[in-house]
N, C-alpha and C positions, 0 to 999 in steps of 0.2 A: 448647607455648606456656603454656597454663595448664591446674593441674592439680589436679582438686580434695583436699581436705585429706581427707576424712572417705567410706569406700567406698560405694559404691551398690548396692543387692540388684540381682542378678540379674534377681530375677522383676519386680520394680518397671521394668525398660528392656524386658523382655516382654511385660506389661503394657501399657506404653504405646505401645508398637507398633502393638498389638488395639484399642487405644482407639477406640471410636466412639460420637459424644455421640446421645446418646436426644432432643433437641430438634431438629426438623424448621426449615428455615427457611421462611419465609411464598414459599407460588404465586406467579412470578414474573405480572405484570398484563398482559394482551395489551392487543396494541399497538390503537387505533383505525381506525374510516377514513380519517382524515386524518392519522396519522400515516405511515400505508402512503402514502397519497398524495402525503406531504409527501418521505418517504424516495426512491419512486419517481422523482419530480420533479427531486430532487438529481442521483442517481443518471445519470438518463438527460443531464442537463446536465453531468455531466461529460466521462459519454461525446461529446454530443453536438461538447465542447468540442476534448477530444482529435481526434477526426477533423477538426473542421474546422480545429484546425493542422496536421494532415499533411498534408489538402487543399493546403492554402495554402503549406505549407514546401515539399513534392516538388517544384514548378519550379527552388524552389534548389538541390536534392540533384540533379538531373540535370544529367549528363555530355556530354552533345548540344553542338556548337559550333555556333552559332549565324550568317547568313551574313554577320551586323555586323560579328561579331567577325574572321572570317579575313580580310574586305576591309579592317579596320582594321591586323588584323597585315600586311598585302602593302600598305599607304599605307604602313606606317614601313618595309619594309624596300625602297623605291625609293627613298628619298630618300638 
């Protein structure tokens, strides 16, 4: 693609391989009690969310025939 005009030293891409900056960056700030609370909070609310759709979805996921349904399919297939 592109390709530079002018060579590069060897040791100069060795070099910056090794590179590592001598400036530390600042301690990350722990978190408080109310942030742990506020996280936790969330947290379990999602959870709490999830399960209560699968609660509530599983009657529809099940395969079971119900005894509405056969007596309605044996009404249509007498007439």
């Amino acid at each position: 693609m592109f390709r530079r005009r002018e060579p590069v030293p060897l040791a100069f891409i060795a070099e910056a391989d090794r590179f590592r900056s001598k400036v530390t960056p600042p301690p990350r700030e722990r978190a408080t009690a109310g942030q742990i609370a506020g996280r936790t909070l969330i947290g379990l609310t999602v959870v709490a969310g999830l399960v209560g759709s699968l609660i509530i979805g599983m009657p529809a996921l099940s395969q079971d025939q119900s005894p509405a349904t056969t007596q309605h399919s044996q009404a249509t297939d007498g007439r």
